[in-house]
C-alpha positions in Angstrom: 25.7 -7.5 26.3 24.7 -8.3 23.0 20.3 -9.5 22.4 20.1 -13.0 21.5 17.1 -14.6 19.9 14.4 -14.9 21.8 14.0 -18.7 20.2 16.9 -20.1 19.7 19.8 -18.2 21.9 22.0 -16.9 18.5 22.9 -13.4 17.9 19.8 -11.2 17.1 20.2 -9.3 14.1 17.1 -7.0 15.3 15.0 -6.2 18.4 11.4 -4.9 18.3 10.9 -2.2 20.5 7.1 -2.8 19.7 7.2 -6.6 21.1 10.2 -6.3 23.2 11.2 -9.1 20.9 15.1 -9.8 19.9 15.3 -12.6 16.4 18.1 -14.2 14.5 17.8 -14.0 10.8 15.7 -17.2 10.4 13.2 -16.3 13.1 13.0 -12.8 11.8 11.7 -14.2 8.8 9.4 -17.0 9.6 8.0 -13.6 12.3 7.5 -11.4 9.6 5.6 -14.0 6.9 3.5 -15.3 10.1 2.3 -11.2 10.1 1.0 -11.5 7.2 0.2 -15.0 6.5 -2.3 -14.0 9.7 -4.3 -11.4 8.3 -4.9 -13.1 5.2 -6.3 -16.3 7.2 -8.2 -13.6 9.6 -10.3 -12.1 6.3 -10.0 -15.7 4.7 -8.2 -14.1 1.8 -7.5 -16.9 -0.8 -7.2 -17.7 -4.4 -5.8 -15.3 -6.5 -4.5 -12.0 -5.5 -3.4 -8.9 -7.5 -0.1 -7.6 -6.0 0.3 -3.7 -6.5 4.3 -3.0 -6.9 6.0 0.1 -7.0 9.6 -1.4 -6.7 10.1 -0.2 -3.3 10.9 -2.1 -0.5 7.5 -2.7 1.2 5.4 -3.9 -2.1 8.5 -5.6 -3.3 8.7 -7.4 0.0 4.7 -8.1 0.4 5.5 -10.0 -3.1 8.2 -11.5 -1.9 6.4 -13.0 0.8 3.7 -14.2 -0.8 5.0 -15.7 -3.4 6.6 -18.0 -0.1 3.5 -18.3 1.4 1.4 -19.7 -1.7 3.6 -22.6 -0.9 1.8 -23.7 1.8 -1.7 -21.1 1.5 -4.3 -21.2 -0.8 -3.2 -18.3 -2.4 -1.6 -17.3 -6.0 -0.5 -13.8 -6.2 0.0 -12.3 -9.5 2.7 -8.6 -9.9 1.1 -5.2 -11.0 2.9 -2.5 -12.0 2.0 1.2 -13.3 4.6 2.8 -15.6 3.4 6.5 -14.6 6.2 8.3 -17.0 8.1 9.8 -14.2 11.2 9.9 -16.6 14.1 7.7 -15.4 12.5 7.0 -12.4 9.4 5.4 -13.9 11.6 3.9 -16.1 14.1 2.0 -13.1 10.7 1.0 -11.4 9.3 -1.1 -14.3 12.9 -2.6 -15.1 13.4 -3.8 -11.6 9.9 -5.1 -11.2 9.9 -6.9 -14.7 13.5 -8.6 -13.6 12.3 -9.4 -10.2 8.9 -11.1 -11.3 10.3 -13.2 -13.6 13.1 -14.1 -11.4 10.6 -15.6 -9.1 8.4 -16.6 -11.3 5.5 -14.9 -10.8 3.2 -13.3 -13.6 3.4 -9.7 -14.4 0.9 -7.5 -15.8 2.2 -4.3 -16.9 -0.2 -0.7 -17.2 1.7 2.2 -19.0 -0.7 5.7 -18.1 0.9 7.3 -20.9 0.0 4.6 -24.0 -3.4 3.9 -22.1 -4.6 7.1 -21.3 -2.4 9.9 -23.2 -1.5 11.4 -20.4 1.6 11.2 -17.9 1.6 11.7 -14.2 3.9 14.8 -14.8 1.4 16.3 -17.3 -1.7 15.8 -15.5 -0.2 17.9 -12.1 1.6 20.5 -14.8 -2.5 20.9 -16.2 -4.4 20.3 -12.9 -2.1 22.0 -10.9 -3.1 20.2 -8.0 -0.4 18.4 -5.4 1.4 15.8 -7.2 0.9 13.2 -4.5 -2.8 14.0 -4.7 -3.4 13.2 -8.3 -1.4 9.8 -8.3 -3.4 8.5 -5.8 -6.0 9.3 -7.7 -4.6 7.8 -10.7 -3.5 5.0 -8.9 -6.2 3.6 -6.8 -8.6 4.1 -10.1 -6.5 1.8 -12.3 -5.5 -0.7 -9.8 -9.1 -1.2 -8.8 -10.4 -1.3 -13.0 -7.1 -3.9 -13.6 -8.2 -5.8 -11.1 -12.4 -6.0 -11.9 -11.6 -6.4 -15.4 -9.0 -9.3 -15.1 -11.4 -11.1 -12.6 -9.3 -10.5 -8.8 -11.0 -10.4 -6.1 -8.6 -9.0 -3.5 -5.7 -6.3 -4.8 -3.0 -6.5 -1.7 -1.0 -3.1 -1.2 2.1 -2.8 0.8 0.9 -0.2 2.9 2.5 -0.7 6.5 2.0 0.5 10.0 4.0 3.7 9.6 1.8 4.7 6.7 -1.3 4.0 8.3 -0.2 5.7 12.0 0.8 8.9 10.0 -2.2 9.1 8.4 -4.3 9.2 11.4 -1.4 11.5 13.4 -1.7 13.9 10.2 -6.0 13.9 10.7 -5.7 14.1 14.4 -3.9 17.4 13.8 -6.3 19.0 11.1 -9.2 17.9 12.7 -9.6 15.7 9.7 -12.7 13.6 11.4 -13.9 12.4 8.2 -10.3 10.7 7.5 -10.6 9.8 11.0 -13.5 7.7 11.0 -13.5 6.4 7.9 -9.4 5.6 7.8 -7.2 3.3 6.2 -8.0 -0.3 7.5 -5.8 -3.4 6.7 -9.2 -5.1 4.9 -11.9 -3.8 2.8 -14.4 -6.1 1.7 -15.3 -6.4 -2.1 -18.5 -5.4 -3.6 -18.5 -6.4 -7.3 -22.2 -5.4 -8.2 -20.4 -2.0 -8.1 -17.3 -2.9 -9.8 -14.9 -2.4 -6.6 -12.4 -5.2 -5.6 -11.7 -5.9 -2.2 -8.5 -4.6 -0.3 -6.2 -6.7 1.5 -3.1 -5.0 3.6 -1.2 -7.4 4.8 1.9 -5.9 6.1 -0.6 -3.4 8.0 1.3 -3.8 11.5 4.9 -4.0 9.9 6.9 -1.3 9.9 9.0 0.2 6.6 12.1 -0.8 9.0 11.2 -4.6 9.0 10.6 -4.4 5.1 13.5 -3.0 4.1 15.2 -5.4 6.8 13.4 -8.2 5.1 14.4 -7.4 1.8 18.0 -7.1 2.6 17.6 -10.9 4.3 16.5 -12.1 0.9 18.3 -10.4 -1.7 15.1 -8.3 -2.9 16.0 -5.6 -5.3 14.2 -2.1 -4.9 13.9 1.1 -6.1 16.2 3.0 -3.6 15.4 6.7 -5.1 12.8 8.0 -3.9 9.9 9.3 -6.4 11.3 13.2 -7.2 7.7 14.2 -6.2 7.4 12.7 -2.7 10.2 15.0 -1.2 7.9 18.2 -1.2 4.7 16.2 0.5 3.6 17.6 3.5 3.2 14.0 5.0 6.8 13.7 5.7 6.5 16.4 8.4 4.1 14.4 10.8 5.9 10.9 9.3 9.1 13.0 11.0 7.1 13.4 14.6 6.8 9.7 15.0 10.7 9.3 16.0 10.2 11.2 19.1 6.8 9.8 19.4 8.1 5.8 19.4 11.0 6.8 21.7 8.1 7.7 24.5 6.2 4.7 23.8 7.6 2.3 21.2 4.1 0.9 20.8 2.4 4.3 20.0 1.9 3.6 16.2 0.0 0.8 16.5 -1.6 1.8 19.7 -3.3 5.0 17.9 -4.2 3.2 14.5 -6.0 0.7 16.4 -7.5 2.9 18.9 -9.1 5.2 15.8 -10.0 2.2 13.9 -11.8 0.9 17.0 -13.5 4.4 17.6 -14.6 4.1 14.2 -16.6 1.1 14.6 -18.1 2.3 17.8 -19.6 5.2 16.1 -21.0 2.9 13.4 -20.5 5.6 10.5 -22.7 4.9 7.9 -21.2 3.6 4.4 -21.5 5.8 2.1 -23.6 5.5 -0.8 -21.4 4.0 -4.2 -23.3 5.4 -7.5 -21.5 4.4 -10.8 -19.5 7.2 -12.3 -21.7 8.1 -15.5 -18.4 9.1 -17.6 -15.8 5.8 -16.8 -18.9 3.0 -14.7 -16.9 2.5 -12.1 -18.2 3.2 -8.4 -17.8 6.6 -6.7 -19.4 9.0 -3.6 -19.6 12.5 -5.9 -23.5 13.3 -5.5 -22.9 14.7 -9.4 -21.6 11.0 -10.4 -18.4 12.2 -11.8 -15.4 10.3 -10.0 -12.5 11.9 -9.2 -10.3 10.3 -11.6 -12.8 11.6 -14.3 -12.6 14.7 -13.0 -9.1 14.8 -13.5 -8.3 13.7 -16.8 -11.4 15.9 -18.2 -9.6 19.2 -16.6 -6.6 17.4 -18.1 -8.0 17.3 -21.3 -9.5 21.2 -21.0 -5.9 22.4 -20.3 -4.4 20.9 -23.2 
């Protein structure tokens, strides 16, 4: 017998294991924008908000959604991009988040790594020789955090969602990664400006990439459908992979083991660690030598020319 809404009796187009919840189109979407629209009134997130955006479905979606929800939120969320000169993939990114941004009318800044720092993501891993995933988030998480000091944000939201975080803690269960583990990936980070670090906000933390791309299909949201050529070889795929057998046992087991780490995390109490300002770029970092990693990089970078 076909699932009917749970709300309003029509055909469901999707049922959530998770919430043993079937929805129609409409209250899929007013569901998934309530998700967010939640955690930002839980961290009483408001005013402006720099959106990271790759062009794939999740951060294309988180903008999406915001943009809706400054309708009716305190809230004005503004489209980042990073051109990392990943040939013709870099290159379909930008174009579809430039299109997309204007189409709803929402202000794009724009960061190309090779004009700003000489280098492209290619030819830092071809110099560094580390993993490729590695040194963009590296790359990545530096510039989106200077962007966003610089311009004046507060808050940078990422689209990270539930089946990021949940493999991430699967992947340091299995290492005995206990660092990772306690100090994990958490849908809000505070801000602490006297250091020059924004805050974090993660608002699609307990959605899953299947209600993102499902929500971007609903509303006509264009992505970048190839996937970045470096991302096939990352090991995180392989434990990403164990979670289908995993959610077949318990369909609740993602969100069940993020916030059972994230809760033993705060039981221990584990002390912050101490920001020092990196002494080559300013901006904040743990290295006891005060040399961030992103400095680190770009000076071997440089050496290897």
């Amino acid at each position: 017998m076909p699932r009917r809404c749970k709300y309003c009796g029509k055909p469901a187009i999707i049922h959530l294991r998770y919430a043993n919840l079937s929805l129609c189109e409409e209250h899929f979407k007013q569901y998934y924008e309530n998700r967010i629209r939640k955690i930002l009134e839980k961290h009483k997130v408001r005013g402006d908000i720099l959106v990271a955006v790759s062009g794939g479905k999740d951060s294309m979606s988180l903008l999406y959604a915001l943009k809706r929800l400054s309708l009716m939120m305190d809230i004005n969320p503004y489209a980042f991009h990073i051109n990392l000169g990943i040939g013709e993939y870099s290159e379909m990114s930008e174009s579809i988040v430039r299109s997309f941004s204007r189409d709803i009318r929402i202000t794009l800044i724009l960061y190309n790594i090779k004009e700003e720092l000489g280098f492209t993501i290619p030819e830092i891993v071809m110099s560094t020789k580390r993993p490729p995933c590695a040194v963009c988030g590296i790359i990545k998480r530096w510039i989106i955090n200077k962007v966003a000091y610089e311009s004046g944000f507060e808050y940078v939201a990422t689209g990270h969602n539930i089946d990021d975080a949940s493999t991430y803690f699967l992947k340091a269960l299995m290492t005995q990664d206990i660092y990772s583990i306690l100090r994990g990936q958490h849908e809000f980070l505070q801000p602490k400006m006297e250091v020059r670090l924004v805050g974090r906000i993660r608002p699609q933390f307990y959605l899953s990439e299947r209600e993102n791309m499902l929500y971007a299909q609903l509303n006509n949201i264009p992505v970048v459908e190839r996937p970045c050529p470096y991302s096939a070889s990352a090991p995180i795929h392989r434990y990403k992979a164990a979670w289908d057998t995993l959610l077949d046992i318990n369909p609740i087991s993602q969100i069940n083991l993020t916030r059972t780490l994230l809760r033993l995390g705060r039981m221990i109490n584990i002390k912050e660690p101490e920001l020092r300002a990196c002494k080559i770029c300013g901006y904040p970092t743990e290295s006891r030598d005060s040399i961030c990693a992103f400095c680190r990089l770009l000076r071997k970078t440089t050496t290897n020319r």
